[in-house]
KEGUNU-659531 format. One line per field, with one value per residue (C-alpha): residue in three letters; chain; x, y, z. Coordinates in steps of 0.05 Angstrom, whole numbers, plus 32768, in hexadecimal, padded with zeros to 4 digits. Last residue first. Layout:
REM residues N
roba	[Ala / ...]
fiba	[A / ...]
xx	[X / ...]
yy	[Y / ...]
zz	[Z / ...]
REM end
This chain:
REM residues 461
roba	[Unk / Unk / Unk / Unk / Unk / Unk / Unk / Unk / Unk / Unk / Unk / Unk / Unk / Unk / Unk / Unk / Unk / Unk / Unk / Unk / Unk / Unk / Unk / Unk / Unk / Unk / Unk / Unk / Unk / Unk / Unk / Unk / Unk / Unk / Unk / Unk / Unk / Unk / Unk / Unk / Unk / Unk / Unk / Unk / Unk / Unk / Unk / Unk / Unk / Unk / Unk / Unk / Unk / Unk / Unk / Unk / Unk / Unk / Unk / Unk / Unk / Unk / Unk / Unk / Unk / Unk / Unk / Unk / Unk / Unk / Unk / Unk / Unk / Unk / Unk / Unk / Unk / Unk / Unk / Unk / Unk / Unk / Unk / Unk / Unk / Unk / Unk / Unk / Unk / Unk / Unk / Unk / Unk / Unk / Unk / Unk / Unk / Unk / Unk / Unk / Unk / Unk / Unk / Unk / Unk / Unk / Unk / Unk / Unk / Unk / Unk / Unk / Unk / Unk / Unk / Unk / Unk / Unk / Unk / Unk / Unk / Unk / Unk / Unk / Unk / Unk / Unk / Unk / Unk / Unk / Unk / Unk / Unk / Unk / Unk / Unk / Unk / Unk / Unk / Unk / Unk / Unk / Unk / Unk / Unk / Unk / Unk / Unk / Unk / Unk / Unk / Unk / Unk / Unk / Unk / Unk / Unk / Unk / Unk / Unk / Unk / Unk / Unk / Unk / Unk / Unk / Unk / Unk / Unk / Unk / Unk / Unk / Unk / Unk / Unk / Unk / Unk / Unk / Unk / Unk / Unk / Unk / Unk / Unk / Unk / Unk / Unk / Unk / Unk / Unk / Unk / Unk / Unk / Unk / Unk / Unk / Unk / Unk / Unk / Unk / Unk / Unk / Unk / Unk / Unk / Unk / Unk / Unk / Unk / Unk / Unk / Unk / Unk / Unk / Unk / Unk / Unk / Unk / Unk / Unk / Unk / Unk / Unk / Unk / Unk / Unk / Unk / Unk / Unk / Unk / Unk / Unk / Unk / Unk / Unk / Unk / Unk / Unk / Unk / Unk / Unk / Unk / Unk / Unk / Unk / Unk / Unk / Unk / Unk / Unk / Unk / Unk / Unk / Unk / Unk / Unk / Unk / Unk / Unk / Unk / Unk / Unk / Unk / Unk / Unk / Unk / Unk / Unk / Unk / Unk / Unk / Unk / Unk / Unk / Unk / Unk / Unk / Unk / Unk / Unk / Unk / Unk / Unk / Unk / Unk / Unk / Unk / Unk / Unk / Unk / Unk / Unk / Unk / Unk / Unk / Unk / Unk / Unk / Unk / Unk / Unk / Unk / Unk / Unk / Unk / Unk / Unk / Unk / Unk / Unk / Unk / Unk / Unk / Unk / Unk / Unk / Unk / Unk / Unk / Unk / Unk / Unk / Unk / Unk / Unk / Unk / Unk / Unk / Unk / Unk / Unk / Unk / Unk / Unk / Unk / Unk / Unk / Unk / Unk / Unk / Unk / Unk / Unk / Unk / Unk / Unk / Unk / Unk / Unk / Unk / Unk / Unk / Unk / Unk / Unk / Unk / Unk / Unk / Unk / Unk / Unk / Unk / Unk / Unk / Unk / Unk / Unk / Unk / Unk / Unk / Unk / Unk / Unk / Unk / Unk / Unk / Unk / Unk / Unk / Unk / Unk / Unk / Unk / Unk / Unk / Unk / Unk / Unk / Unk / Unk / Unk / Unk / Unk / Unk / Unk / Unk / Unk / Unk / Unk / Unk / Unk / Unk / Unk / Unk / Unk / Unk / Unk / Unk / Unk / Unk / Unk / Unk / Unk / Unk / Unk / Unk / Unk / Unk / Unk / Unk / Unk / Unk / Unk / Unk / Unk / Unk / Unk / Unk / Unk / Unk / Unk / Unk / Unk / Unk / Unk / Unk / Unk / Unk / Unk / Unk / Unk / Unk / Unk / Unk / Unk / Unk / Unk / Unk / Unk / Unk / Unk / Unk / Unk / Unk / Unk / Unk / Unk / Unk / Unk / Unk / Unk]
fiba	[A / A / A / A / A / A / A / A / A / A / A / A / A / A / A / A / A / A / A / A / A / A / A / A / A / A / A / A / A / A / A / A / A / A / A / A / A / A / A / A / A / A / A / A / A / A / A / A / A / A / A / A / A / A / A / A / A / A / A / A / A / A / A / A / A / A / A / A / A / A / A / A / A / A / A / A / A / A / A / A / A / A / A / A / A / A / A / A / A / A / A / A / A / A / A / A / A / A / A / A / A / A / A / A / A / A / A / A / A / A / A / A / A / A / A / A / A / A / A / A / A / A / A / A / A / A / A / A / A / A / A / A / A / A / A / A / A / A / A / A / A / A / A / A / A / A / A / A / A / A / A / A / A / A / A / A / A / A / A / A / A / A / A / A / A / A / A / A / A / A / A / A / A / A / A / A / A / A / A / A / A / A / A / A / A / A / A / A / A / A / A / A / A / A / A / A / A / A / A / A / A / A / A / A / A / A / A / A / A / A / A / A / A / A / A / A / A / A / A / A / A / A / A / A / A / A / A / A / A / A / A / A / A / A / A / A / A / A / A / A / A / A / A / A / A / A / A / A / A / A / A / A / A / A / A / A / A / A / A / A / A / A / A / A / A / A / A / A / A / A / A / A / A / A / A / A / A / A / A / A / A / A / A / A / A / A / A / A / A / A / A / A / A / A / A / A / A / A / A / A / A / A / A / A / A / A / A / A / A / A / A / A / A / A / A / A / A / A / A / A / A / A / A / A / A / A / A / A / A / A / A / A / A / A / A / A / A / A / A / A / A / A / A / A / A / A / A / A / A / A / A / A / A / A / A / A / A / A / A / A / A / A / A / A / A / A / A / A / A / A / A / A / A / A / A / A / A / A / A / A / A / A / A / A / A / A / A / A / A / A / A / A / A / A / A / A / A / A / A / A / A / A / A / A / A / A / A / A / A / A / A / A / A / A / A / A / A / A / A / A / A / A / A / A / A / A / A / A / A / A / A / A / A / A / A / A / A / A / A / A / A / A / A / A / A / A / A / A / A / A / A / A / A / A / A / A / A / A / A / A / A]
xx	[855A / 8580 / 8554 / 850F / 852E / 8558 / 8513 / 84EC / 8519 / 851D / 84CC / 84C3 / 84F6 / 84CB / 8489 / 84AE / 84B9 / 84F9 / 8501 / 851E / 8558 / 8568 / 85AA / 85A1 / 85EF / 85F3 / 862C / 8643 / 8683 / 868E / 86A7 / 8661 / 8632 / 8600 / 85BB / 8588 / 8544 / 852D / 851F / 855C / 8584 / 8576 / 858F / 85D3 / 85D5 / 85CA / 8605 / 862A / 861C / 8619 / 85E9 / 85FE / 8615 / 85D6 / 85DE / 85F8 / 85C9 / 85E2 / 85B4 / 85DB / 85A1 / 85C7 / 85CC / 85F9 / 85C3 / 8590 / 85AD / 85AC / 85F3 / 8601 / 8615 / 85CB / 85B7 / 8587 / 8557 / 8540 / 84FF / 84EB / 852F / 8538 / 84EF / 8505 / 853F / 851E / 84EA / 8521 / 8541 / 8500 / 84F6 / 853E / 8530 / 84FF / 851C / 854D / 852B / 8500 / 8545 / 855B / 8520 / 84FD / 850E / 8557 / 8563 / 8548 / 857C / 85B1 / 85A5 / 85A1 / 85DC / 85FB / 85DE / 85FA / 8640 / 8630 / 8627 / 8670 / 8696 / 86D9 / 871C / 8752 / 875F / 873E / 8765 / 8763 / 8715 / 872D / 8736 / 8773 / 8787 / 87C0 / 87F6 / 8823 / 8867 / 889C / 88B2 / 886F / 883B / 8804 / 87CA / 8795 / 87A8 / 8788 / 8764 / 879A / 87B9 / 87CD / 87D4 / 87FB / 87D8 / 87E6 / 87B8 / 87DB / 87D8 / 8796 / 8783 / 8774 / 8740 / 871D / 8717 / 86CF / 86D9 / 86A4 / 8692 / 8672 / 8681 / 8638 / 8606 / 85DE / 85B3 / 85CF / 85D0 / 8603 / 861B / 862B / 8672 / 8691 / 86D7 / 86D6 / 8712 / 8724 / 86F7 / 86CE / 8687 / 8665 / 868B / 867B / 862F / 860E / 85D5 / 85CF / 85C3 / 85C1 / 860B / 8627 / 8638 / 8673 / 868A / 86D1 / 86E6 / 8722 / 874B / 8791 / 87BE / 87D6 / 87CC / 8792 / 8775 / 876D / 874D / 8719 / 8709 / 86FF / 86CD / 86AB / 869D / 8689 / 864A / 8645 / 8637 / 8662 / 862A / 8639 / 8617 / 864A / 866F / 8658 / 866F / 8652 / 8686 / 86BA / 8702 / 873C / 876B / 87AC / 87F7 / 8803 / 884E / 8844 / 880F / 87BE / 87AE / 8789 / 8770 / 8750 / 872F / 871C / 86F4 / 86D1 / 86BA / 86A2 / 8658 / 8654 / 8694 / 86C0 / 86FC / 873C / 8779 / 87BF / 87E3 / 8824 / 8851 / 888A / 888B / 8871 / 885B / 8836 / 881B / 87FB / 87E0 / 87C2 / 879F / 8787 / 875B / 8732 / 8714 / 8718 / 86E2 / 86EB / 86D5 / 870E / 8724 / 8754 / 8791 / 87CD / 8812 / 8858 / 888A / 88AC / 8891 / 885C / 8857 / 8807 / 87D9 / 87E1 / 87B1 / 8788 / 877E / 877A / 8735 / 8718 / 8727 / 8705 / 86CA / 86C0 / 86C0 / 86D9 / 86BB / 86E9 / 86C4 / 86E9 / 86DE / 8698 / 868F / 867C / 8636 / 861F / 85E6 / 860D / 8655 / 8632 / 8603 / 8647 / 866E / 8640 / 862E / 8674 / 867A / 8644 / 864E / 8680 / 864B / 862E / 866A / 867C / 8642 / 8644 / 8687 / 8688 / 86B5 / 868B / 864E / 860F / 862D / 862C / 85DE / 85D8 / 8603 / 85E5 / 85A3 / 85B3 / 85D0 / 8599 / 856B / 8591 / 858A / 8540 / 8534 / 8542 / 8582 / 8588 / 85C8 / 85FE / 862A / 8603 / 85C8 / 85C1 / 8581 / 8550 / 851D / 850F / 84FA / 84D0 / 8506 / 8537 / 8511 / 8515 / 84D6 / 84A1 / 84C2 / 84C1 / 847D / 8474 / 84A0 / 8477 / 8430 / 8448 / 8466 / 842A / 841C / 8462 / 8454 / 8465 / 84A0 / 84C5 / 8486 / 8489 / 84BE / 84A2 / 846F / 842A / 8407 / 83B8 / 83A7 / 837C / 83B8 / 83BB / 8384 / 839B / 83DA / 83BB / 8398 / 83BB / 840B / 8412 / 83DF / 83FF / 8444 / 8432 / 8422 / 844E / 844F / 849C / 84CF / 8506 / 8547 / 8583 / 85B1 / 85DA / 8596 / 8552 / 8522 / 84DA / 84AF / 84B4 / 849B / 8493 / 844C / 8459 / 8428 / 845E / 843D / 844A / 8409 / 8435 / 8421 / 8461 / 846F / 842A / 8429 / 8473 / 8466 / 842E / 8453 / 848B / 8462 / 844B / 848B / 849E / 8460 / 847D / 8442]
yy	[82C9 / 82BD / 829C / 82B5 / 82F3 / 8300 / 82F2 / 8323 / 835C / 834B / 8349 / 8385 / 83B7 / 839A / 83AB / 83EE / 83F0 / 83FB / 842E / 8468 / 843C / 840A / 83E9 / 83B1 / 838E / 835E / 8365 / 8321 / 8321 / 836C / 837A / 837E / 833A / 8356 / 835A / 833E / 8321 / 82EC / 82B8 / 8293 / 82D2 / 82D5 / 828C / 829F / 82E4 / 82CD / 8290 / 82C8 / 82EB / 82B7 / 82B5 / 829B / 82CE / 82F9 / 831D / 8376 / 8390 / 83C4 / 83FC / 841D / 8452 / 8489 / 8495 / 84C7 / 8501 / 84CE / 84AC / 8468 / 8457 / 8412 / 83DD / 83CC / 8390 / 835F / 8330 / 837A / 837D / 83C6 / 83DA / 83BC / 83CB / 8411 / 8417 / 83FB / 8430 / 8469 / 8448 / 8450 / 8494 / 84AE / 8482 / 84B0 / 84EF / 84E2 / 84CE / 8511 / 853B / 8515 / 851A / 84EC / 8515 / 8522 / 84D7 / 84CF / 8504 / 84DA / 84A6 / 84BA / 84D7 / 8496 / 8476 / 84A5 / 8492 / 844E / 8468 / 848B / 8448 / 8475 / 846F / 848C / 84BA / 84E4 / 84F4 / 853F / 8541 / 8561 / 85A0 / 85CD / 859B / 8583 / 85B3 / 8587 / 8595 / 8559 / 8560 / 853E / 8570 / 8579 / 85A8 / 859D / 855B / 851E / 8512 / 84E0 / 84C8 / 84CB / 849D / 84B7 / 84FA / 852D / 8537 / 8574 / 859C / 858F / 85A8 / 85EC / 85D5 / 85A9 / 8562 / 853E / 84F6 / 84D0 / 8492 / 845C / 840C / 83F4 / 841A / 8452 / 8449 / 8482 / 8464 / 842C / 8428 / 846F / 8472 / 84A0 / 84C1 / 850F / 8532 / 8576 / 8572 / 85A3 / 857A / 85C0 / 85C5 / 8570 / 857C / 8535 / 8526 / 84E7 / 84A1 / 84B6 / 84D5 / 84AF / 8469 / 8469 / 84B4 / 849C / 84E4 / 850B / 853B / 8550 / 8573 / 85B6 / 85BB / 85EF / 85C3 / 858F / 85B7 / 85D5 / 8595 / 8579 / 85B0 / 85AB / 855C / 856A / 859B / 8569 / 8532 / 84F8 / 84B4 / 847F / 8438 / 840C / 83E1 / 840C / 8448 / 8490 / 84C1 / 8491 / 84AF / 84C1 / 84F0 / 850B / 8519 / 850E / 8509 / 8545 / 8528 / 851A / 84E6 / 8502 / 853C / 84FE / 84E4 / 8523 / 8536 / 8500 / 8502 / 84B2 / 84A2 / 8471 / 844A / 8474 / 8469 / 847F / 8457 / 846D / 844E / 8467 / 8469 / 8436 / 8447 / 8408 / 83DF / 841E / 8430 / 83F3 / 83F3 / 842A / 841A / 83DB / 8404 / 8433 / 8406 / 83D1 / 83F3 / 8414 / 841B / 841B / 845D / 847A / 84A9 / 84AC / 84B8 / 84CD / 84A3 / 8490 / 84CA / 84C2 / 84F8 / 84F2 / 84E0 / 849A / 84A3 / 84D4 / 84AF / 8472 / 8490 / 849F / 845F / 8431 / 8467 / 8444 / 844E / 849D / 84D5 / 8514 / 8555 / 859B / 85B8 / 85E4 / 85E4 / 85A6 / 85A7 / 8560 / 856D / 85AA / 8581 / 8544 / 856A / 858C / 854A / 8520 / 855D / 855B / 8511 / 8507 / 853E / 850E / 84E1 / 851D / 852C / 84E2 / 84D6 / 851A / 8506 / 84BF / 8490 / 8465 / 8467 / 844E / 8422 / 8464 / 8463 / 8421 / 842F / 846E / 8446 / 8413 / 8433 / 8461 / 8423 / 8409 / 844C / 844A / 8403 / 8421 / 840B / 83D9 / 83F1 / 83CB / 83CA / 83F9 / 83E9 / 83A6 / 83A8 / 8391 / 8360 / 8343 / 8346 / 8386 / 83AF / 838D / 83A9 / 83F2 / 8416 / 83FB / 840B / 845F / 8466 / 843D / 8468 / 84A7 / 848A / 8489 / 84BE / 84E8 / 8510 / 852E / 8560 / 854C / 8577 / 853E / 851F / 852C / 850A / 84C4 / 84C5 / 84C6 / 847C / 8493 / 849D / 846D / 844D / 84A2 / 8496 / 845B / 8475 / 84B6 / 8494 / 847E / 8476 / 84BF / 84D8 / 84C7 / 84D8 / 8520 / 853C / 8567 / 85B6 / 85BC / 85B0 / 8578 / 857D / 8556 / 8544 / 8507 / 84E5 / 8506 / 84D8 / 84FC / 84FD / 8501 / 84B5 / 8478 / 8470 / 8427 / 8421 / 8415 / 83D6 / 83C4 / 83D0 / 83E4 / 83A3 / 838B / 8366 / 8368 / 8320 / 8322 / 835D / 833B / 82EE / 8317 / 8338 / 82EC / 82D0 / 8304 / 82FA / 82AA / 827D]
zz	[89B6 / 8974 / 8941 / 8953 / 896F / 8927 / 8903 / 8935 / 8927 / 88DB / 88E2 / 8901 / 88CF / 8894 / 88B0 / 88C6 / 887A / 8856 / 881A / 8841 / 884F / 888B / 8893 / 88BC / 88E5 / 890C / 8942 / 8975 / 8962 / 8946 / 8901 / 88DE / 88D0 / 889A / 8888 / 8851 / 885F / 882A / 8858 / 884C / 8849 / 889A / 889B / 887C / 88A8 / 88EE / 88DF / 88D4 / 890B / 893E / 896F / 89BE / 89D7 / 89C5 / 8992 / 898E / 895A / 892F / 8907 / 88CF / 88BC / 88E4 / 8935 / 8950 / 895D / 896B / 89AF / 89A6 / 8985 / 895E / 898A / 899E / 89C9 / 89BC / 89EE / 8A0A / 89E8 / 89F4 / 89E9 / 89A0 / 898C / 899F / 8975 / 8938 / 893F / 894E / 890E / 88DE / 88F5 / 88E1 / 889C / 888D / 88A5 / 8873 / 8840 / 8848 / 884A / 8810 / 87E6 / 87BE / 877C / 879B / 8798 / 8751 / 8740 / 8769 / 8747 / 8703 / 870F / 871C / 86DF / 86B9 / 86DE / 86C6 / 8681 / 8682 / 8694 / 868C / 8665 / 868C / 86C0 / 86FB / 872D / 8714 / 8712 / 8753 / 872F / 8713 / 86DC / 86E3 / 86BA / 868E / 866B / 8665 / 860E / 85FD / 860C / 863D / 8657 / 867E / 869D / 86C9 / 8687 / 866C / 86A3 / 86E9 / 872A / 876B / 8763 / 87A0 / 87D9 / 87ED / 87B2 / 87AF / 87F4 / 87E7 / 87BA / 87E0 / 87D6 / 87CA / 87AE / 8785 / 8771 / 8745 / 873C / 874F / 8736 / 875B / 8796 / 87BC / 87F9 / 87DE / 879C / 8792 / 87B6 / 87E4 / 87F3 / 881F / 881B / 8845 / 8880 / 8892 / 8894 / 887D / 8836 / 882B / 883F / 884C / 8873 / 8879 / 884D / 8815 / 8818 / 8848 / 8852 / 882F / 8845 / 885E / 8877 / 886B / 8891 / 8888 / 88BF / 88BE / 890A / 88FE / 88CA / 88F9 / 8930 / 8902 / 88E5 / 891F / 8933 / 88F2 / 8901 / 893A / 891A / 88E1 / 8907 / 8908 / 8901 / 8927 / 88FE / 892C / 88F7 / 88B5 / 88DE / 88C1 / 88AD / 88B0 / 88C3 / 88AE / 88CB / 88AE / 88B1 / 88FE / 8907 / 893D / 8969 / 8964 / 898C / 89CA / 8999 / 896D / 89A7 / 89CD / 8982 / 8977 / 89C3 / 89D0 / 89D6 / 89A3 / 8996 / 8963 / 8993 / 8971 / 8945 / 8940 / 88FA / 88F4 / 88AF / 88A0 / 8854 / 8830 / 8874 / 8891 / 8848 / 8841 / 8886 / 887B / 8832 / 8857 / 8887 / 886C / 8836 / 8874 / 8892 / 88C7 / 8913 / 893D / 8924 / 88FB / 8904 / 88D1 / 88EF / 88CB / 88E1 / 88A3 / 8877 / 8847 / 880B / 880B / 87C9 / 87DB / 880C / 87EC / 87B1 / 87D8 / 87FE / 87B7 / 879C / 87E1 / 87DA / 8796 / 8747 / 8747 / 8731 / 874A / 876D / 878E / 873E / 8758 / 87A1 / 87CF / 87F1 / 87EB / 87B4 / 8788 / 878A / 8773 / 873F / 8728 / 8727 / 86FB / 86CA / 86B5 / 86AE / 8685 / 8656 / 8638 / 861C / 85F7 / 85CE / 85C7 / 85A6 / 8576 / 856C / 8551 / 8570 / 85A2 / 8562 / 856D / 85B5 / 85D8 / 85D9 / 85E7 / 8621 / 8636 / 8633 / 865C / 8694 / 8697 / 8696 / 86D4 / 86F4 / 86E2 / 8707 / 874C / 876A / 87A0 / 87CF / 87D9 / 8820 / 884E / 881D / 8841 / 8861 / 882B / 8837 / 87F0 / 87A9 / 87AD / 87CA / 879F / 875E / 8777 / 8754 / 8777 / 87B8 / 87A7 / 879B / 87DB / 87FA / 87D9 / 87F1 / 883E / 883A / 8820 / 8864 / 8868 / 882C / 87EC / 87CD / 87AA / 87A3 / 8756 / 8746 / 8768 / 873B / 875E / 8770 / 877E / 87C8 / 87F1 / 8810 / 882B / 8860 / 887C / 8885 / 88A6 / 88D8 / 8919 / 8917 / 88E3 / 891A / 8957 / 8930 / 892C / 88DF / 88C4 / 88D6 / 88EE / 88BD / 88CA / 88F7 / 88E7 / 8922 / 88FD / 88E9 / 88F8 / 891D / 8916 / 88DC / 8895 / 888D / 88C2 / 88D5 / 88CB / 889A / 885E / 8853 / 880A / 87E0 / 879E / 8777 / 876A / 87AD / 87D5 / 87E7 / 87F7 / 882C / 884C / 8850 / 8867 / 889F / 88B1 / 88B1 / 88EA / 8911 / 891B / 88F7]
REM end
C-alpha cells in the first residue's frame, strides 16, 4: 500500500474519536506568515519533533475556549480540540478553505438558533429588538479584531460585494486608469472590465509573481489618469502574501498622489495577520466563508472615514440613511454601514460572529503560527523531493497558507483534482497550466499535508 493511503487509512480510522495525528510537531512554533514574529520561551522544534507530542496525547480534551491562552506546549491537544469540532475536518482531507472553508458545528447551531428564535414572532418587538443588535455587535467585533476604527465597517454577503461597492462607488472618467495585477481573481477582475466597456476606463496590470518590488511595479504604472489600485492581499493563484510593512509604503505613495487604494482581502483575515488601520490602504473587501469559517453568504468591507465621500453609493435603500423625508431630504448615514440596504439574513451574520469569536478562542496569532509551520513543512517536502515545483513564494516573509505546486508537464490540474476528490483529498487547479493549488489551515495535519504530497507524486511524477 502507497505511504499516502496508509496516512489516510490512520486519519479515517480515528475520524470522530479525537485521536487524529496532529504529531507532526507542527503547533506555535516557527513559520510566521506575512513577517509575523511569535513569543520567545516555547518549546524548540527538536523537542516539539521528539517527545512532547507523545507526551501531551496523554492529556485530557480541554474546551477549545479555554486554550485561548495555552502555552505553546498544548498545540497539539488544542488542534485536535479544534478538528473534532469542524465536521469536514473529520469527513475528509481538507485543503480547499482558500475557496470554502468547513465551519465548526457551533456556527451552524448559531445559525439555527437565531432563526428559530426569529421564527417566534418576525414582527414582534422584543424579537426584533434583539435580532437587530446583531448587526451592531457584528461590525464593532470586526472593526476591534482586524484593526479598523469604530463606523469605518459595512456587512456585506461576499468580498466580490464589497469590492463592487467601491468600484461602482467611483465617478469613472473615459480614460481614467485602474491598476491590478496578474494574479486576481476574477472577483477583481470582471468588475474592471465592466467598467472599461461601460465608460471606456483603463485597465494596467502589475507583476505580483514572487520576488517582484510591490511597490517599483505599481510606481512603474502609476500615471496621471490613475484613479485607484487594487490589489489581492494574499494571491489565491500564487499564495504571495503583501506584508503589512510594503503594504504601508504603497499606501503612503498612493495617498500622496491622491489616488485610491483598496485591497481584495479574500484570503485574509484567518488566514494572516490582518490589521485594516496598519495595511494603509483606504478599503479593504472580505468575506467570512473562507478562513474565518463562518457561513457561506457573509462579508465585510473596511473603508475609512475620510474616504467615504469618495467611494460614493451606487446602490441605496432603506438603512443606507439617517434621516429621510418624502419631499427629497436624506442625510446617509455618516458610517460605512452606509452601503448597507435592505432586508438582511441577520442569523447568518450570528453565525458569522460566532465565527470569528470561536476564531479568537483558538487564537489568531497561534493559528497563525500554526499554519506558518505547516507550510515551511510542505515547502521542504517539496524541495527535498524535487519531482514538483513551487509557484507559490519560498521565502517566509511572502509566503501564506495558499501553497502552489507547479506539475510536471505532463499532469493536468484538473484531471489532478477529480482523482484527488476520489480519495477524499480536496484541492484546487488555480489559473496557471500546470498550478495545483492546497490551502492549508490551522486544522490540517502534517500527516495530512504528507499524504496529499505523496498522492499528487503517485499520480503526477
Amino acid at each position: 500500500m502507497p505511504q499516502w493511503k496508509k496516512n489516510f487509512s490512520i486519519l479515517a480510522s480515528s475520524r470522530g474519536k479525537a485521536r487524529v495525528p496532529v504529531e507532526g510537531g507542527v503547533g506555535a512554533v516557527g513559520g510566521y506568515p506575512c513577517g509575523m514574529s511569535g513569543s520567545a520561551g516555547g518549546p524548540s522544534r527538536r523537542e516539539i519533533l521528539t517527545g512532547v507530542p507523545r507526551l501531551l496525547s496523554l492529556l485530557p480534551l480541554v474546551p477549545v475556549g479555554r486554550l485561548a491562552g495555552a502555552v505553546p506546549g498544548q498545540a497539539v491537544e488544542w488542534v485536535r480540540r479544534a478538528r473534532t469540532e469542524i465536521p469536514a475536518a473529520e469527513r475528509s482531507h481538507y485543503f480547499q478553505t482558500g475557496g470554502i472553508g468547513p465551519s465548526p458545528a457551533t456556527v451552524m447551531e448559531a445559525v439555527k438558533e437565531r432563526l428559530d428564535f426569529q421564527n417566534q414572532g418576525p414582527a414582534e418587538p422584543a424579537i426584533g429588538e434583539e435580532m437587530a443588535r446583531i448587526e451592531p455587535d457584528l461590525r464593532a467585533r470586526l472593526e476591534r479584531v482586524f484593526g479598523a476604527r469604530p463606523g469605518e465597517c459595512a456587512l456585506t454577503h461576499s468580498t466580490s460585494e464589497g469590492i463592487s461597492i467601491v468600484a461602482w462607488g467611483m465617478d469613472w472618467r473615459r480614460g481614467d486608469e485602474v491598476i491590478i495585477s496578474n494574479q486576481e481573481h476574477p472577483a477583481n477582475v470582471i468588475p474592471w472590465y465592466v467598467l472599461r466597456d461601460r465608460f471606456g476606463i483603463r485597465i494596467r496590470e502589475i507583476d505580483l509573481s514572487p520576488g517582484t518590488d510591490l511597490v517599483a511595479e505599481v510606481e512603474a504604472r502609476v500615471g496621471p489618469r490613475t484613479r485607484l489600485v487594487s490589489l489581492s492581499h494574499v494571491s489565491r493563484n500564487n499564495g504571495r502574501c503583501l506584508s503589512t510593512a510594503e503594504s504601508a509604503a504603497l499606501a503612503e505613495r498612493l495617498q500622496a498622489g491622491g489616488v485610491l487604494y483598496h485591497l481584495d482581502g479574500a484570503q485574509g483575515p484567518g488566514l494572516v495577520a490582518t490589521d485594516f488601520g496598519a495595511l494603509g490602504c483606504d478599503a479593504y473587501s472580505f468575506c467570512g466563508h473562507k478562513w474565518l469559517l463562518g457561513p457561506k453568504g457573509t462579508g465585510g468591507l473596511f473603508v475609512r472615514r475620510k474616504a467615504l465621500e469618495r467611494v460614493r453609493l451606487s446602490w441605496a435603500g432603506a438603512h443606507s440613511h439617517e434621516t429621510m423625508d418624502y419631499d427629497g431630504g436624506y442625510r446617509l448615514l455618516p458610517t460605512a454601514a452606509r452601503y448597507e440596504f435592505g432586508t438582511r439574513a441577520l442569523a447568518d451574520f450570528a453565525g458569522f460572529a460566532r465565527a470569528v469569536a470561536w476564531m479568537e478562542e483558538v487564537g489568531f496569532d497561534r493559528i497563525h503560527r500554526r499554519i506558518g509551520a505547516l507550510v515551511a513543512h510542505a515547502v521542504d517536502r517539496v524541495r527535498g523531493d524535487g519531482r514538483l515545483g513551487l509557484a507559490s513564494p519560498e521565502t517566509e516573509a511572502d509566503r501564506s497558507g495558499i501553497v502552489v505546486l507547479r506539475l510536471p508537464d505532463r499532469c493536468d490540474p484538473t484531471r489532478l483534482y477529480q482523482s484527488l476528490r476520489e480519495e477524499g483529498v480536496l484541492g484546487s487547479p488555480v489559473r496557471g497550466p500546470r498550478d495545483f493549488r492546497l490551502s492549508i489551515h490551522f486544522f490540517n495535519t502534517t500527516a495530512e499535508v504528507d499524504g496529499a504530497l505523496d498522492a499528487v507524486l503517485e499520480r503526477c511524477a
